[in-house]
PAGUTOR-969842 format. One record per residue (C-alpha): residue in three letters; x, y, z. Coordinates in pm, 1 decimal, padded with zeros to 6 digits. Example, Ala and Ser with C-alpha at 12.3 -4.5 7.8 and 13.67 -1.06 7.14 Angstrom:
<nodes>
NODE   resn       east      north         up
NODE    Ala    01230.0   -00450.0    00780.0
NODE    Ser    01367.0   -00106.0    00714.0
</nodes>
This chain:
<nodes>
NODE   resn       east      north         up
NODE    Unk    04802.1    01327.9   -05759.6
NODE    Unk    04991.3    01142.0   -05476.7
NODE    Unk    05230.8    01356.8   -05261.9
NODE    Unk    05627.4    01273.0   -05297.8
NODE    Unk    05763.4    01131.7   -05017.2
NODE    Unk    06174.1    01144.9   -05079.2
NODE    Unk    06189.9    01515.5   -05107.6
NODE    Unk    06447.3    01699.9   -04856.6
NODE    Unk    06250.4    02000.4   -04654.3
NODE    Unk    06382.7    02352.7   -04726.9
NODE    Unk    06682.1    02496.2   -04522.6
NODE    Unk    06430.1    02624.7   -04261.3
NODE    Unk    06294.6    02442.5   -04038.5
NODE    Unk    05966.6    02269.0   -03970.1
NODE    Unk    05960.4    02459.2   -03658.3
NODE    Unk    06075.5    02773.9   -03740.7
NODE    Unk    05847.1    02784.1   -04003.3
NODE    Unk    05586.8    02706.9   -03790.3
NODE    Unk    05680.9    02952.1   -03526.5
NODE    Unk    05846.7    03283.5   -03677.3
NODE    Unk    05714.5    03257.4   -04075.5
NODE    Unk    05338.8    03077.3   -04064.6
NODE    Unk    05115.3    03054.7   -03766.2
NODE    Unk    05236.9    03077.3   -03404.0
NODE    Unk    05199.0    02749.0   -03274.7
NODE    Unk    05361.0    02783.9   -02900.6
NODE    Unk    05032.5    02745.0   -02682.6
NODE    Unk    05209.4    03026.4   -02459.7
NODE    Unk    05239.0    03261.8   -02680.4
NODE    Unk    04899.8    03259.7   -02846.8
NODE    Unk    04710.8    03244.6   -02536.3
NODE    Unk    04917.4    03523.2   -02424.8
NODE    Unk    04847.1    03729.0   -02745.2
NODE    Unk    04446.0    03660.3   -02652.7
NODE    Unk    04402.0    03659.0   -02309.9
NODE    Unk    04565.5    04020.4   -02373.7
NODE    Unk    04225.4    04093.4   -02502.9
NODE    Unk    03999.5    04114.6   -02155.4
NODE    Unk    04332.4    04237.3   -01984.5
NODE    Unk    04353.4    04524.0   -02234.9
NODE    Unk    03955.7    04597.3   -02215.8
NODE    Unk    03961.5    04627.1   -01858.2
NODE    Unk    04255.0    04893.9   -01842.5
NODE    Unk    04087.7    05100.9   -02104.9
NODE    Unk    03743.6    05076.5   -01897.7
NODE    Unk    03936.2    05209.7   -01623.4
NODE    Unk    04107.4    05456.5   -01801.6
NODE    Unk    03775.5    05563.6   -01951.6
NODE    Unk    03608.6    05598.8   -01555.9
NODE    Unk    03919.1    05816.2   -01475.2
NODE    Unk    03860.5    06046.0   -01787.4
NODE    Unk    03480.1    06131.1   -01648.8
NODE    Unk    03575.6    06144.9   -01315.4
NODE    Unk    03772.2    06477.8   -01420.5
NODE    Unk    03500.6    06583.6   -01639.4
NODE    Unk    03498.1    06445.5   -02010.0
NODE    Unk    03167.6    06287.5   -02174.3
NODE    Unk    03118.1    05958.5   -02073.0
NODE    Unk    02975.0    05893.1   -02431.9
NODE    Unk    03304.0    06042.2   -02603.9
NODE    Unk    03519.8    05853.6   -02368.5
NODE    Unk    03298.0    05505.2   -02420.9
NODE    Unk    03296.4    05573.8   -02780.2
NODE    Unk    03686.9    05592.5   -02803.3
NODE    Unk    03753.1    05269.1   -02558.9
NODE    Unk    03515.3    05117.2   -02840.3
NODE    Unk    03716.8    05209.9   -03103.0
NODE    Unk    04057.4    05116.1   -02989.0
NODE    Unk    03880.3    04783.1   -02813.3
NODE    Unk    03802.9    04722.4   -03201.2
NODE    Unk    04181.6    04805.2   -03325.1
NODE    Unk    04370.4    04571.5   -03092.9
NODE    Unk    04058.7    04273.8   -03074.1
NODE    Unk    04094.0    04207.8   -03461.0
NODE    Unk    04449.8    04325.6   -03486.9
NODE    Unk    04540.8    04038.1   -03264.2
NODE    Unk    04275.1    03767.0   -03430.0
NODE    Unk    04468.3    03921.8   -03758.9
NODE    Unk    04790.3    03809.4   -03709.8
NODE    Unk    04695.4    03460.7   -03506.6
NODE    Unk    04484.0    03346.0   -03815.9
NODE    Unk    04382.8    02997.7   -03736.0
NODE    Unk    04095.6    02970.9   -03527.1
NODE    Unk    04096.9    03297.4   -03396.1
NODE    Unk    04078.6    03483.4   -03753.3
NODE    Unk    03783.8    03227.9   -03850.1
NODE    Unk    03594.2    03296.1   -03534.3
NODE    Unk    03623.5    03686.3   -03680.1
NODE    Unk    03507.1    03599.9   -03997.1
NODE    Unk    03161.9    03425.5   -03845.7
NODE    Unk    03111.5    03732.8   -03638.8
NODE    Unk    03183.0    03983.5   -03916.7
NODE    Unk    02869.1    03854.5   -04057.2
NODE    Unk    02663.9    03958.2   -03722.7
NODE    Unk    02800.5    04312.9   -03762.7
NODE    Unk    02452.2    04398.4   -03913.2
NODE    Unk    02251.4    04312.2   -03617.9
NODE    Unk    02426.8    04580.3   -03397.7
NODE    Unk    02319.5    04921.5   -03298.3
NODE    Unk    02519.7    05161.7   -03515.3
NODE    Unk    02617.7    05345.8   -03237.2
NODE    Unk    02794.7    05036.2   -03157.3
NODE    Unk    02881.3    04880.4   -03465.4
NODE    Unk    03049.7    05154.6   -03625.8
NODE    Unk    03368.1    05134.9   -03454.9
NODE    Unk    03409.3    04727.5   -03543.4
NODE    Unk    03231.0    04786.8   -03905.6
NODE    Unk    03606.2    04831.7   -04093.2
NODE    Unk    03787.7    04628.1   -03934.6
NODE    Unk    03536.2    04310.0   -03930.9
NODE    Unk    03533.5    04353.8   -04331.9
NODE    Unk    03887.2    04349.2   -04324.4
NODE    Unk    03921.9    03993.4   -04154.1
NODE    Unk    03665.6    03842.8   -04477.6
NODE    Unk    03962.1    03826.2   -04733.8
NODE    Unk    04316.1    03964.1   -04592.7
NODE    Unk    04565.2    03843.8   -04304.1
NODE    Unk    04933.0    03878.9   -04376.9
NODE    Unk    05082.7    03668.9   -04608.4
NODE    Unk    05343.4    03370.0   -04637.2
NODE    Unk    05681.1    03416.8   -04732.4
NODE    Unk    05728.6    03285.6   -05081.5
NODE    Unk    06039.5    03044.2   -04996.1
NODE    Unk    05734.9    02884.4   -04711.2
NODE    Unk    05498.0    02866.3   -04980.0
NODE    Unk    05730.6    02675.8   -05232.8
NODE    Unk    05817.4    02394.0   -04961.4
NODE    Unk    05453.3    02365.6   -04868.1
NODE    Unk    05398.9    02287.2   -05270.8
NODE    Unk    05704.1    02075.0   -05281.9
NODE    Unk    05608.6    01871.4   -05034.1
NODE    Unk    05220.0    01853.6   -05124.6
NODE    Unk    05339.6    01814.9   -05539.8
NODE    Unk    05629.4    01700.1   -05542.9
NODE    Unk    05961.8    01859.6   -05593.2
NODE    Unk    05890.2    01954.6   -05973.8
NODE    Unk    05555.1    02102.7   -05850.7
NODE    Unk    05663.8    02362.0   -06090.5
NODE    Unk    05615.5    02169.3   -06396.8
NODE    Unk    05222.4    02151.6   -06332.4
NODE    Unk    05231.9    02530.1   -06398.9
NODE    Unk    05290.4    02816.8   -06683.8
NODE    Unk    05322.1    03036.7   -06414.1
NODE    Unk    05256.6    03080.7   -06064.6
NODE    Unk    05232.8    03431.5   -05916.7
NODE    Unk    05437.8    03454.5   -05555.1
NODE    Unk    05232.3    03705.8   -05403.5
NODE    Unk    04933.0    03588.7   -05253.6
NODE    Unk    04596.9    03710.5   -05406.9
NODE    Unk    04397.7    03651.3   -05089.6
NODE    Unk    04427.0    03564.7   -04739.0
NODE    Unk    04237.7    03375.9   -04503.9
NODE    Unk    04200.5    03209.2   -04227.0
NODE    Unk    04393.9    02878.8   -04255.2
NODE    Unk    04538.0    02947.4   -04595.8
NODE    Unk    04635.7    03171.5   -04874.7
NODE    Unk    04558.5    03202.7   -05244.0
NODE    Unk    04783.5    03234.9   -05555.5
NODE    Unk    04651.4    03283.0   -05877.7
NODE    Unk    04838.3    03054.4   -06114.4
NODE    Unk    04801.9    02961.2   -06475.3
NODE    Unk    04787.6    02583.5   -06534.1
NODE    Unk    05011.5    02359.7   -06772.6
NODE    Unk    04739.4    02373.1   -07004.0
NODE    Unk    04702.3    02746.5   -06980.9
NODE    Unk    04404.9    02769.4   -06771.5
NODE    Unk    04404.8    03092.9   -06458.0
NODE    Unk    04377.9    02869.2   -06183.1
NODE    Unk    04348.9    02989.3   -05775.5
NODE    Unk    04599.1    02761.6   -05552.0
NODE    Unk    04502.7    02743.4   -05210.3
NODE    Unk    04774.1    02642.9   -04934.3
NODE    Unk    04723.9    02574.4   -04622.9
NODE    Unk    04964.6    02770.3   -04382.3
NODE    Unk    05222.8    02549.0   -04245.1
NODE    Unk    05133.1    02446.0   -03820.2
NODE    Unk    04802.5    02555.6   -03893.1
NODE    Unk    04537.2    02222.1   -03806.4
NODE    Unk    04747.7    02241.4   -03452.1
NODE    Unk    04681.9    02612.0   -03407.1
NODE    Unk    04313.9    02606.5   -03486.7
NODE    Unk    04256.0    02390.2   -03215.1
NODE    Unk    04465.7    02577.0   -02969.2
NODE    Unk    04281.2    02909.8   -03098.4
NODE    Unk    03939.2    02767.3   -03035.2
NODE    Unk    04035.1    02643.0   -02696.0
NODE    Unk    04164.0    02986.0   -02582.8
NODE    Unk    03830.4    03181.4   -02783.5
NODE    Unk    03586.5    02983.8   -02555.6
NODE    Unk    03735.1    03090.3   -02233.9
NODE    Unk    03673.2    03453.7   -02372.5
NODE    Unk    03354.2    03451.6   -02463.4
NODE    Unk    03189.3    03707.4   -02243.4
NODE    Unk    03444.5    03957.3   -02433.3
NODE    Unk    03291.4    03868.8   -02764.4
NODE    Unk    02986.9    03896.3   -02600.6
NODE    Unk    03034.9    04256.3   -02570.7
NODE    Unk    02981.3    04345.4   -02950.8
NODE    Unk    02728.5    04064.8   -03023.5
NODE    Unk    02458.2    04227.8   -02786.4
NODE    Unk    02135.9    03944.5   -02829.8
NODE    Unk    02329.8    03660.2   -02897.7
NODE    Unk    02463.1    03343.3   -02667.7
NODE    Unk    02807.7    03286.3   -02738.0
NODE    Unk    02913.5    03000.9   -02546.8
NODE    Unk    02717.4    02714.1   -02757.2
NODE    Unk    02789.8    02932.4   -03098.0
NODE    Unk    03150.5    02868.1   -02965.3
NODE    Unk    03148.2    02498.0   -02918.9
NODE    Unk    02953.9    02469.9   -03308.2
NODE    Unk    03212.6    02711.9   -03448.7
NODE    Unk    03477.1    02468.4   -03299.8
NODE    Unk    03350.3    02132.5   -03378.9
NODE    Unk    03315.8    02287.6   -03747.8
NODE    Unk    03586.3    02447.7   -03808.5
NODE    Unk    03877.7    02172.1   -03736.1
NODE    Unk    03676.1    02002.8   -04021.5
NODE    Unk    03820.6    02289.4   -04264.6
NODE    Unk    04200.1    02177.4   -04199.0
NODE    Unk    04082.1    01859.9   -04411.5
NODE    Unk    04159.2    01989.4   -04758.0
NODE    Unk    04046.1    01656.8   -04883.9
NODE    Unk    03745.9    01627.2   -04765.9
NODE    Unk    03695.5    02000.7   -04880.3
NODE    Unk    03777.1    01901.9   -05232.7
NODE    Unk    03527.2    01600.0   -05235.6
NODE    Unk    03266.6    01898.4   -05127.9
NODE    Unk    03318.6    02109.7   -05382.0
NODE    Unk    03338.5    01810.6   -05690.8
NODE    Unk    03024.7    01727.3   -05533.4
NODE    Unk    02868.0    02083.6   -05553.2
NODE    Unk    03057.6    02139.1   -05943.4
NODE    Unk    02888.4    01829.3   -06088.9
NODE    Unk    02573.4    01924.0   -05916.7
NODE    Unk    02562.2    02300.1   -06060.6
NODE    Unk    02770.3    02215.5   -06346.5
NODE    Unk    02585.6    02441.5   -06648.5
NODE    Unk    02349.9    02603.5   -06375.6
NODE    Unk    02265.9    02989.0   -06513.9
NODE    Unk    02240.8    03094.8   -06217.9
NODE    Unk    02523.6    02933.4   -05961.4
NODE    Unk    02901.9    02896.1   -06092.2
NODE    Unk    03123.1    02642.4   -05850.9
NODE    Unk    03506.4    02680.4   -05962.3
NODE    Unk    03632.5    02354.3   -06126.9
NODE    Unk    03813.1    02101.7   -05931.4
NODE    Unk    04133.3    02023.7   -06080.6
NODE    Unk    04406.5    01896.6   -05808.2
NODE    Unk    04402.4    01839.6   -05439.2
NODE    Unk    04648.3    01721.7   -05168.0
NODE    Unk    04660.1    01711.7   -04816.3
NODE    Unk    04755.7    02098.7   -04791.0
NODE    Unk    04661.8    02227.2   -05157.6
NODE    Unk    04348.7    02289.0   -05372.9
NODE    Unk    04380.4    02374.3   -05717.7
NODE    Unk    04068.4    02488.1   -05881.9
NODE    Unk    03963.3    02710.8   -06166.8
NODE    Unk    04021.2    03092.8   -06116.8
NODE    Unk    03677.6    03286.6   -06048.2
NODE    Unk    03692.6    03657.0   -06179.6
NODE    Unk    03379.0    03851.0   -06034.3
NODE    Unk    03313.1    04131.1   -05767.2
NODE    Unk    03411.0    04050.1   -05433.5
NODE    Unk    03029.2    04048.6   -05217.2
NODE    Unk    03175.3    04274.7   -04991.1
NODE    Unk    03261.1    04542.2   -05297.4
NODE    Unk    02863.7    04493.7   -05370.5
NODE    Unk    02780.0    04523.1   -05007.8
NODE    Unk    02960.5    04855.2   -05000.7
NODE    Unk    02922.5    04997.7   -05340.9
NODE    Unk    02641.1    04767.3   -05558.4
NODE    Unk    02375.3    04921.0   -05707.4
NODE    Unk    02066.3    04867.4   -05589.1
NODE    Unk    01990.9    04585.6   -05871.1
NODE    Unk    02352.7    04436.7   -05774.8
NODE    Unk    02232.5    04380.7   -05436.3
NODE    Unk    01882.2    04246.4   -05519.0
NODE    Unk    02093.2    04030.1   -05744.9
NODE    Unk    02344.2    03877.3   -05498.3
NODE    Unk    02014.8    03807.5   -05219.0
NODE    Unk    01827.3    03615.9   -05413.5
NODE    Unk    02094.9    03421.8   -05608.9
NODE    Unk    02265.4    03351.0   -05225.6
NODE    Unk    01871.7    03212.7   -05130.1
NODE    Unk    01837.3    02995.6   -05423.9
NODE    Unk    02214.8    02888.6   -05349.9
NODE    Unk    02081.8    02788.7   -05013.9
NODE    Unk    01751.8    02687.4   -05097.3
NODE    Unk    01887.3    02409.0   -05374.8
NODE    Unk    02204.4    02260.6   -05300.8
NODE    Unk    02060.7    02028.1   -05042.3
NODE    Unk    01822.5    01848.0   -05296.0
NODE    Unk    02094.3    01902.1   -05531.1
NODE    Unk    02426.6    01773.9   -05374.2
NODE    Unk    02315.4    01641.3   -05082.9
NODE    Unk    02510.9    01939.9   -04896.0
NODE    Unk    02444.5    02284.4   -04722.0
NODE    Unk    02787.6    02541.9   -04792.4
NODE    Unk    02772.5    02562.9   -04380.9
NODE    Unk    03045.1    02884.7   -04404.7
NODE    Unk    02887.9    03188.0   -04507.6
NODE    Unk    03016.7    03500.3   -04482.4
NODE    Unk    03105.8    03793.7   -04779.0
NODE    Unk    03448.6    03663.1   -04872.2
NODE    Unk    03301.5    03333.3   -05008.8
NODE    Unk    03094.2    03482.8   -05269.5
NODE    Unk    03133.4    03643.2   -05608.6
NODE    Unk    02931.3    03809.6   -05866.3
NODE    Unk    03067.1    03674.5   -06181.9
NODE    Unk    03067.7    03912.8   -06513.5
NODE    Unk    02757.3    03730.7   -06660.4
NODE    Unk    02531.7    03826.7   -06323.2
NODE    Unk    02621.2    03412.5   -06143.9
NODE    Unk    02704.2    03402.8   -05788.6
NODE    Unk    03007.0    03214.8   -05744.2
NODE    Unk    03058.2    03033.6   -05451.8
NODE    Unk    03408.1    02964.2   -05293.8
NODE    Unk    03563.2    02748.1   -04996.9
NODE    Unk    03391.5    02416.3   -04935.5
NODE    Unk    03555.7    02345.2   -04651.8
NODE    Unk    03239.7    02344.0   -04411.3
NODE    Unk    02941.1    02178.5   -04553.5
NODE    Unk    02654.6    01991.2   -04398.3
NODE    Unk    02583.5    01654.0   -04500.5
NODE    Unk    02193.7    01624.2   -04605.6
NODE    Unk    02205.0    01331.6   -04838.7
NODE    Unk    01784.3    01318.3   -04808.1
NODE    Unk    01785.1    01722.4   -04892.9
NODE    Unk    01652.9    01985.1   -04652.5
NODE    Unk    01557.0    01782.2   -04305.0
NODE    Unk    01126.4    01737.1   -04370.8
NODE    Unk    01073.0    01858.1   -03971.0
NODE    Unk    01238.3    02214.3   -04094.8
NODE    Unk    01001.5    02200.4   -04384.9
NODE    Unk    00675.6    02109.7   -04120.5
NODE    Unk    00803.2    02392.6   -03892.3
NODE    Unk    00840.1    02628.7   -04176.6
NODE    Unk    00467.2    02536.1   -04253.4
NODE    Unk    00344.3    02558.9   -03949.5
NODE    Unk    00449.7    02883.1   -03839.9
NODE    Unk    00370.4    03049.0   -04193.9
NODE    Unk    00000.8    02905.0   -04154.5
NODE    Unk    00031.8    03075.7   -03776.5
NODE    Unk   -00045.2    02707.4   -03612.0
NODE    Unk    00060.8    02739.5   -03259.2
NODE    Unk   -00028.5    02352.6   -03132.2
NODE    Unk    00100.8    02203.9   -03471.8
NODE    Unk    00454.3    02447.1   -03447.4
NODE    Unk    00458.4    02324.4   -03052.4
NODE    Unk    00388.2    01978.5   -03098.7
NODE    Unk    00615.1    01930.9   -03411.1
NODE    Unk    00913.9    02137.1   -03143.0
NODE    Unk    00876.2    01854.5   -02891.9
NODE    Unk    00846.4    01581.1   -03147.4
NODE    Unk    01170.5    01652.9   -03294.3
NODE    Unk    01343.7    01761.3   -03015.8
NODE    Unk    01355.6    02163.1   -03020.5
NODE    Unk    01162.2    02153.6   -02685.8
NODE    Unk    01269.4    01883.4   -02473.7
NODE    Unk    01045.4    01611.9   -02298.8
NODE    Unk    01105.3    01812.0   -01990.1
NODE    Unk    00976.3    02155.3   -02033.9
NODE    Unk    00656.9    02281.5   -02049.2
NODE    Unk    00657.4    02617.0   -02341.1
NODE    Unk    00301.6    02853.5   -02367.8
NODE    Unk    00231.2    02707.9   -02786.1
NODE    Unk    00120.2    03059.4   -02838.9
NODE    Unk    00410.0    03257.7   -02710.6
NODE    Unk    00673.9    03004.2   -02930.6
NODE    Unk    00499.1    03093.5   -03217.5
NODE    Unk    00527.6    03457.6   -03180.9
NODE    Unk    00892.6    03412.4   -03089.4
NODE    Unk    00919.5    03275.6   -03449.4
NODE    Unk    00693.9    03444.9   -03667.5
NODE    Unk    00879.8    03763.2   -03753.1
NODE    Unk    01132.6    03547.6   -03775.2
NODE    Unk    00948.6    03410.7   -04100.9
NODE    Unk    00813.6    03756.2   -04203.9
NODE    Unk    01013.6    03755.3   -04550.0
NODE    Unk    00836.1    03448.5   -04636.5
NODE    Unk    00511.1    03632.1   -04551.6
NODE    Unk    00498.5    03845.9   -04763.6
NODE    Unk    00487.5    03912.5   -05147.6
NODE    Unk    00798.6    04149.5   -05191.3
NODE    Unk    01034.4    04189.0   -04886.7
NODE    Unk    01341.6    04394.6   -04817.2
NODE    Unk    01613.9    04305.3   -04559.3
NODE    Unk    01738.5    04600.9   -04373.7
NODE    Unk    01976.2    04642.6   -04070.8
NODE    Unk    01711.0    04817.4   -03877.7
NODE    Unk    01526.9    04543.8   -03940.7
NODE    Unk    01753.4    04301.6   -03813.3
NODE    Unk    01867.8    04564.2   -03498.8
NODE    Unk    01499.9    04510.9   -03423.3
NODE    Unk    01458.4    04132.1   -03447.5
NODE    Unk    01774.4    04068.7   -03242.3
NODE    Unk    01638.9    04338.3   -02961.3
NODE    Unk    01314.5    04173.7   -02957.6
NODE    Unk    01470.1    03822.0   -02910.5
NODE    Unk    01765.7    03881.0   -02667.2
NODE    Unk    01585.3    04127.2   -02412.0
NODE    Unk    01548.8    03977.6   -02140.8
NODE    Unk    01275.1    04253.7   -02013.6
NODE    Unk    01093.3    04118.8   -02290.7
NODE    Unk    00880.7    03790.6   -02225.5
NODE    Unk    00873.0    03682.1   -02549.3
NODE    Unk    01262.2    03646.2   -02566.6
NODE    Unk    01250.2    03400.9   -02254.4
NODE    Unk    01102.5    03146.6   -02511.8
NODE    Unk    01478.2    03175.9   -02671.4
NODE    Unk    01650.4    03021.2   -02354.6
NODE    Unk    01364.1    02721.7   -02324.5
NODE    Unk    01392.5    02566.3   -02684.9
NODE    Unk    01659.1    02331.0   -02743.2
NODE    Unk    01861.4    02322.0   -03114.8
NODE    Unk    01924.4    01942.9   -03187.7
NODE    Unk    02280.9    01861.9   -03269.3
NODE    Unk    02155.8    01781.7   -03675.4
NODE    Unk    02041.2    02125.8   -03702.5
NODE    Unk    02270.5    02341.8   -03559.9
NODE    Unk    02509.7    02413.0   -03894.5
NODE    Unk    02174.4    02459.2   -04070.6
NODE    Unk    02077.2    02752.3   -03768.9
NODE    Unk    02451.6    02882.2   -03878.9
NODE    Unk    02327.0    02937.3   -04205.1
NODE    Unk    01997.4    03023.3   -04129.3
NODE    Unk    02177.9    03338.3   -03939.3
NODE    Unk    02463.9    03432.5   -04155.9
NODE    Unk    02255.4    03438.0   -04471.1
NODE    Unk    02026.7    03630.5   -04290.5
NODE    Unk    02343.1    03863.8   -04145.9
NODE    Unk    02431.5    03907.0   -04507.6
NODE    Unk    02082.3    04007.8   -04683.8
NODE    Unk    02067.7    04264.4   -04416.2
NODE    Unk    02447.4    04430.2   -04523.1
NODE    Unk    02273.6    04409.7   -04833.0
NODE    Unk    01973.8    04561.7   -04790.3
NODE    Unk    01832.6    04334.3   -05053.7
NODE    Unk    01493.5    04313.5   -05141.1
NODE    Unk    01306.1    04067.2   -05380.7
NODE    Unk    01068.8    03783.9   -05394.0
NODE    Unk    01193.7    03570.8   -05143.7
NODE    Unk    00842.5    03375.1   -05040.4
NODE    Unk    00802.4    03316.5   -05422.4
NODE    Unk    01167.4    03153.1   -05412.3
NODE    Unk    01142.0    02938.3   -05131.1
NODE    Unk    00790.7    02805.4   -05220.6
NODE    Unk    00960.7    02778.0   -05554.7
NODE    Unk    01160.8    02480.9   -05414.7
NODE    Unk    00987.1    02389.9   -05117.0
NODE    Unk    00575.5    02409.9   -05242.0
NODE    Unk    00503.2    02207.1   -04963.5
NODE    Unk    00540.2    02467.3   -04670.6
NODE    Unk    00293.6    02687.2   -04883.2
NODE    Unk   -00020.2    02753.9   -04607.6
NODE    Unk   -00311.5    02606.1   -04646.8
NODE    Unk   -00602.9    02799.8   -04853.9
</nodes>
C-alpha cells in the first residue's frame, strides 16, 4: 500500500525523536558511549594489577574485570541498538566456541541482546505508522497492542490483529535508525581488538567489514519483504519449514502473519533432548534447501530468528539479510565439499586456487589444507553426529593457535567476496548446533540434497 504523503508529523520532532526517544543519532555521542568501552577495560585492568599487587588472586580479580567488562560492553551495545546491538547479536552466536571459564561471564547477557533492547514510546510508534500507513493506519487493524512484543536491533515488534481478524506481528523500524547503523559500524571497526578479547580464534577485522556491508542492507524493509514472499511461496505447505505470511510492507513497516512457537533460545536452554535434535536438523534442511528452493540463503542466523512452532516446524523470522543464489548452492562449494569428504588433497588444492580461495600468488602444502578442513567436515563423516561446545572449543583452538602449524593454513587462504555471507552461515549455524548440543543424521541430510558430494565407492 503506498505511503501518505499530506500527513502533519506528531508534535515532537523529527529530531527529538531521533535523539532523546529512538536511536541516538549525534555521531558524538555514540562514539563517546563506545569508545567508553576500551577506556573502561583498561581502568579495570589496572584496577585488577593493583588488587594482586596487595595480595588478592589474580584469577578472582581477572574473573570479576570479566564480568563487569561483560555488564557495561552489552549494556552500552543495548541501549545504542543499531549497528552496535546487531554486531552483538552475530557474536552471541560465537558464545559457544569459548572456553567456559571465559564465556560464562558474557553467556547471559549475549542471550539477552537475541530478542530485547528497550522499547519505543507508543506516541513514536504511532507517527512512524502514520507516516508509513497513512493517517487512518488504524483502520487496517482490530487491534494493535502498544507494548512491544520484541525488540531488536533496528526495530520493534507489536503483535496486532488484522482487519480481517488475523494475529499479525508489525515490525517498525526505529525512527534515525539506517543513519545510526552506519555510524555504529564505523565506530565497531575501530574497536575491534576489544571484541577480539572474547572471540579468542577468530579475525575480527574482515568479519567486521562483512557484518557492515550486510547489515545496512537490513534498513531496506522492502527489499526484506520481497525476501521473505520469495521464501513463503517457496515453502508455502512445506511440513517441515513455516515462513510467516507476507501481508503489508512500507518503507519502515512489515506486516506479516503472527508465529506462535518456542523461542530457540527457550529450547537452547530448557529443550529436551528430542527438542534440540529437532530444531538442528530442521535449521540444516532450512539451510540445506532454500538455495535450490528460492534462490536465497537466510544470511542472519542467530537464536532470535527461529521458532519451534506447536506442530514440531521451525519457523523462520527476519529476512532482512539473505544471499542471492539464483543457480542454488555455488557448484565449487559442492566440489570442495566432495573433495575433502573423499580426503583428496590435490583435487581440494587445485579446486582452492581455481576458484580463488588460494590466490595465484601463494604457494599452500595440498596436504596440510586438507587437514585444516577435514574436522571441519567431520559431521558429514560420519553416520550419527552430535554437536557439542567442547567440540567446537576444540575446533576453534586447533584453528586459531598460532603455535599450531596447521592453523597457519587459516591466514594463507583467501574467502572470495561471493562466499563470504555463505562462510557467515556456515559459522553461525554451526555456533548454534553447538548451544544445542544437537545430534542427528546430518551426512544423511546433506547428501539428501546434495548426492553429488557423496565420496566415491
Amino acid at each position: 500500500m503506498a505511503k501518505s504523503d499530506g500527513h502533519k508529523e506528531e508534535a515532537e520532532s523529527v529530531d527529538s525523536i531521533n535523539s532523546v526517544e529512538a536511536i541516538p543519532t549525534s555521531t558524538s555521542a555514540r562514539t563517546a558511549k563506545l569508545a567508553s568501552l576500551p577506556l573502561s577495560l583498561a581502568g579495570r585492568s589496572a584496577i585488577g594489577f593493583g588488587r594482586q599487587l596487595i595480595g588478592q588472586s589474580g584469577s578472582l580479580v581477572f574473573s570479576e574485570i570479566q564480568e563487569k567488562t561483560a555488564e557495561q560492553v552489552f549494556k552500552v551495545l543495548g541501549e545504542l541498538k543499531g549497528g552496535a546491538m546487531k554486531f552483538g547479536q552475530a557474536l552471541s552466536v560465537f558464545e559457544a566456541a569459548l572456553p567456559e571459564d571465559i564465556a560464562k561471564p558474557y553467556r547471559e547477557t549475549l542471550t539477552k541482546l537475541q530478542e530485547s533492547a528497550p522499547p519505543l514510546p507508543a506516541r513514536v510508534v504511532h507517527s512512524v505508522l502514520a507516516k508509513e500507513l497513512g493517517e487512518d493506519w488504524r483502520d487496517h487493524f482490530e487491534s494493535f497492542n502498544d507494548k512491544p512484543a520484541a525488540s531488536a536491533s533496528i526495530g520493534q515488534v507489536h503483535k496486532a490483529v488484522w482487519k480481517d481478524g488475523r494475529p499479525v506481528a508489525v515490525k517498525i523500524q526505529y525512527p534515525g535508525a539506517a543513519e545510526a547503523l552506519v555510524s555504529d559500524l564505523n565506530q565497531i571497526q575501530r574497536f575491534a581488538k576489544i571484541f577480539g578479547l572474547f572471540m579468542p580464534g577468530l579475525e575480527m577485522k574482515p568479519l567486521l567489514e562483512e557484518l557492515r556491508a550486510r547489515i545496512i542492507e537490513e534498513v531496506d524493509y522492502r527489499y526484506e519483504a520481497e525476501a521473505q514472499q520469495t521464501y513463503f511461496d517457496a515453502y508455502r505447505n512445506d511440513p517441515d519449514i513455516h515462513i510467516p505470511e507476507l501481508i503489508m510492507a512500507a518503507d519502515k513497516v512489515i506486516v506479516s502473519e503472527w508465529l506462535e512457537g518456542t523461542p530457540l533460545a527457550r529450547v537452547i536452554a530448557k529443550g529436551t533432548r528430542e527438542e534440540r535434535n529437532n530444531a538442528g536438523i530442521k535449521i540444516a534442511r532450512f539451510h540445506f534447501t532454500s538455495p535450490d528452493r528460492a534462490g536465497l540463503l537466510h544470511a542472519d542466523p542467530h537464536p532470535g530468528n527461529f521458532r519451534i512452532m506447536p506442530d514440531g516446524r521451525l519457523g523462520v523470522l527476519d529476512f532482512g539479510a539473505c544471499n542471492r543464489l539464483p543457480n542454488g548452492f555455488p557448484e565449487p562449494m559442492k566440489n570442495l565439499l566432495k573433495n575433502a569428504l573423499e580426503g583428496d588433497a590435490i583435487a581440494l588444492y587445485e579446486g582452492f586456487k581455481e576458484d580463488g580461495f588460494v590466490l595465484p600468488d601463494v604457494d599452500v602444502d595440498p596436504n596440510l589444507v586438507l587437514e585444516y578442513l577435514v574436522p571441519l567436515v567431520e559431521p558429514l563423516r560420519t553416520e550419527t553426529f552430535r554437536y557439542s561446545r567442547e567440540w567446537l572449543r576444540d575446533q576453534s583452538a586447533r584453528v586459531g593457535d598460532p603455535r599450531n602449524p596447521t592453523a597457519k593454513i587459516g591466514f594463507q587462504l583467501n574467502l572470495p567476496a561471493e562466499y563470504v555471507l555463505i562462510h557467515r552461515v556456515t559459522l553461525g549455524t554451526t555456533g548454534i548446533f553447538c548451544q544445542l548440543e544437537a545430534e542427528g543424521k546430518f551426512r544423511d541430510e546433506a547428501l539428501s540434497w546434495f548426492p553429488e558430494i557423496a565420496p566415491a565407492v
